[in-house]
N, C-alpha and C positions, 0 to 999 in steps of 0.2 A: 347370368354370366356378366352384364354389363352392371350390375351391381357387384360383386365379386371384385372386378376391372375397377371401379371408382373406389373401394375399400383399400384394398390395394395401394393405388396410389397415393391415399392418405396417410397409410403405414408408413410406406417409404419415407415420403416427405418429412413426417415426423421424426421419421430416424435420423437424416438427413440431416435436419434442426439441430438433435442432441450434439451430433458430431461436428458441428459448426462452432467455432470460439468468434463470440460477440466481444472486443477488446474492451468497448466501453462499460461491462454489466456490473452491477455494480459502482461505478462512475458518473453516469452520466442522467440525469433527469429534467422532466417537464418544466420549464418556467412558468406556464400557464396554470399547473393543478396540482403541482410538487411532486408527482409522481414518480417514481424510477423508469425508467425506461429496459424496455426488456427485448430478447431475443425472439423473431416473428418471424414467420415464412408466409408464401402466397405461390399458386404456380397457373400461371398463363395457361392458353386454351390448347398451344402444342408442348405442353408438360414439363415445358421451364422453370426452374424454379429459382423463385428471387426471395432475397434476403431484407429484413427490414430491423429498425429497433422503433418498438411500439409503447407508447405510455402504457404501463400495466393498469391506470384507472378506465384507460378507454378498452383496454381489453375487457374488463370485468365488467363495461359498459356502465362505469358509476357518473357518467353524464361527459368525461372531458371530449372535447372536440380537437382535441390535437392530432395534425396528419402524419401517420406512419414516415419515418426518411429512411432511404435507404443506407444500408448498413454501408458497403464501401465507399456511398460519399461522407457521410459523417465520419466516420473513422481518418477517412485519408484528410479531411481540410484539417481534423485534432492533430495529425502528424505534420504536415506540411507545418500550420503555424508552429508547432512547439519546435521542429527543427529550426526554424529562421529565427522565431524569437528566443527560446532561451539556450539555444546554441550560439547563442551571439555571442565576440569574443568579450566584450565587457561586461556580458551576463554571465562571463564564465570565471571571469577574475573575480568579478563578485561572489562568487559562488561560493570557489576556492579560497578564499580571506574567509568569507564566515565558515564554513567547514575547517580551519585553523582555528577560528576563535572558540568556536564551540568547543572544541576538543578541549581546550585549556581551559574554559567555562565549567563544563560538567561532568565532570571529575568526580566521581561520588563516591564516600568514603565510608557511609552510612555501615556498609553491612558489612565493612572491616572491620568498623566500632567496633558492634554490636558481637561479632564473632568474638572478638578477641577478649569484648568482656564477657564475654558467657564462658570462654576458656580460663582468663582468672578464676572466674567461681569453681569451676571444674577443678580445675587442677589443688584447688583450696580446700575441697571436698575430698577428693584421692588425699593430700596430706594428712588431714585430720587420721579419717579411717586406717590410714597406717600408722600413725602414732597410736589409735587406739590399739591397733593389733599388736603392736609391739610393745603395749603394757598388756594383752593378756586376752585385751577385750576382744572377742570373737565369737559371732554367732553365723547361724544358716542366711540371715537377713544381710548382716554385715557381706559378707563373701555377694553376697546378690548384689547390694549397692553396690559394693567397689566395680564389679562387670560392667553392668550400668555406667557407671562414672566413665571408667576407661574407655568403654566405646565410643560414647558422645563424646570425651577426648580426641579420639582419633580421626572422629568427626568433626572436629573444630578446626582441629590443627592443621584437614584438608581443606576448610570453606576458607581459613586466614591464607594458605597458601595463594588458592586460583583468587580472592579480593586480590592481594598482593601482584600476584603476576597481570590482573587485570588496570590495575591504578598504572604498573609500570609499562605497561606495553606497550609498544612505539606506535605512535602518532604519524599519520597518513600525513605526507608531507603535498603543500598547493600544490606543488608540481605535477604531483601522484592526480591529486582531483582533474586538475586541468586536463593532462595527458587522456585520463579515462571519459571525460563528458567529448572530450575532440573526438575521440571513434564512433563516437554517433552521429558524426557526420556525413560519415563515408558509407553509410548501408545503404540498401535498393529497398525505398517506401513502395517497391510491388511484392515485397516480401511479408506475409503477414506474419513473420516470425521476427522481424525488426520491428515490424508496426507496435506488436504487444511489447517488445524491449521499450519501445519509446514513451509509451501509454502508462507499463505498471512505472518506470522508471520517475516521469515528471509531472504524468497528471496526475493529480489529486480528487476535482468535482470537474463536471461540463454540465451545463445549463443551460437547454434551448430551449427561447424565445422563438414567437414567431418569426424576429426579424433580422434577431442577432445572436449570439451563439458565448456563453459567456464560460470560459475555462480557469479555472483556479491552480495555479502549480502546486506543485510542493516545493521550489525555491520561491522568496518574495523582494519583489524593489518597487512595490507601491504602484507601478506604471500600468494604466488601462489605457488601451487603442478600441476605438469604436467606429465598425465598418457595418454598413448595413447591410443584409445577406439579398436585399433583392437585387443591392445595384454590381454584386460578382457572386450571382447563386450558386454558379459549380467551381467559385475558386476557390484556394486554403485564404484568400485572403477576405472573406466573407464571414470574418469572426469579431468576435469583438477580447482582446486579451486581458485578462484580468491577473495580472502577476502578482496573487495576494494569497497567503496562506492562509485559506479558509474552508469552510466545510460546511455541509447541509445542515441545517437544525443547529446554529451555533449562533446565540444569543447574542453576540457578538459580533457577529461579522454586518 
């Protein structure tokens, strides 16, 4: 029975796990061993159960020593900084100017081209075959090409429309940007349904160090602030910010 009872509660637990959304998975890994960090549980001896994100190399025991942190402090000091830093109102104008520029920047006209001349040929080919038929020339083949022809016609003349209506389509004005990144102001960070707005939204990588805690947005203005995590361990302000558009394994960064 008390085997049965300890089974059990492993089950649960595990279930338990599944049903739990880890904000940072995916996001967020070891500085020590480059490892991703993963979704973990543990349950105390009166059957509490607590939440962690665990280096998956220390899970798999491939040697790292990195210590388990628990899931809602990691999560909350990623949200705490990211609302004060890049909700700043000068992080936001910024924002908005380049979300303008870009828009007018990349503009891509490639597969307008490229439709519009594959529709030339087309319709080049439909002329021909019907001046053939209309001297006489007509076989079982002919009748099959021209099908052929005409539908991929009708196929083109759809892919030049939506390129067209996409080149033209109105442009998200700063206003628009600004307006939308200010409502993220206003949520309750005890809501894990804002926390993951605020996480898939601005972060990009997070990267713990033993001492410092290093997050990459996906907006950038070059500015790193470097706090060390022992001297505010359970504050947001125990990060170090790295506002650079960057990413794991990128030879570059």
């Amino acid at each position: 029975m008390q085997k049965r009872i300890e089974s059990n509660k492993h089950k649960k637990s595990k279930k338990r796990l599944d049903d739990i959304q880890f904000l940072l998975s995916g996001k967020a890994y070891d500085g020590n061993c480059g490892g991703a960090f993963i979704g973990d549980s543990g349950t105390s001896r009166n059957g509490e159960t607590y939440y962690y994100y665990t280096c998956q190399n220390k899970k798999a025991k491939k040697g790292c020593k990195t210590k388990s942190v628990k899931k809602k402090w990691f999560e909350d000091i990623i949200v705490e900084a990211t609302k004060r830093i890049v909700l700043d109102d000068k992080l936001i104008e910024s924002i908005g100017n380049r979300i303008t520029e870009l828009q007018e920047k990349n503009v891509d006209k490639t597969m307008l081209q490229v439709a519009q001349k594959e529709l030339q040929h087309v319709e080049s080919s439909i002329k021909n075959i019907l001046n053939a038929i209309e001297q006489g020339i007509i076989t079982d083949t002919t009748k099959e090409r021209l099908l052929e022809l005409e539908a991929r016609q009708a196929q083109l003349q759809s892919e030049v429309k939506i390129e067209t209506l996409k080149i033209k389509a109105p442009k998200v004005k700063k206003e628009q940007v600004i307006f939308w990144l200010e409502q993220f102001r206003e949520g309750n960070t005890n809501k894990e349904s804002y926390k993951k707005q605020i996480i898939d939204t601005f972060v990009n990588t997070v990267v713990l160090y033993d001492d410092v805690v290093t997050i990459a947005y996906n907006y950038a203005n070059n500015e790193i602030v470097d706090i060390p995590l022992k001297k505010l361990k359970n504050s947001s302000d125990s990060v170090r910010m790295s506002l650079i558009n960057w990413r794991i394994g990128d030879s570059n960064s």
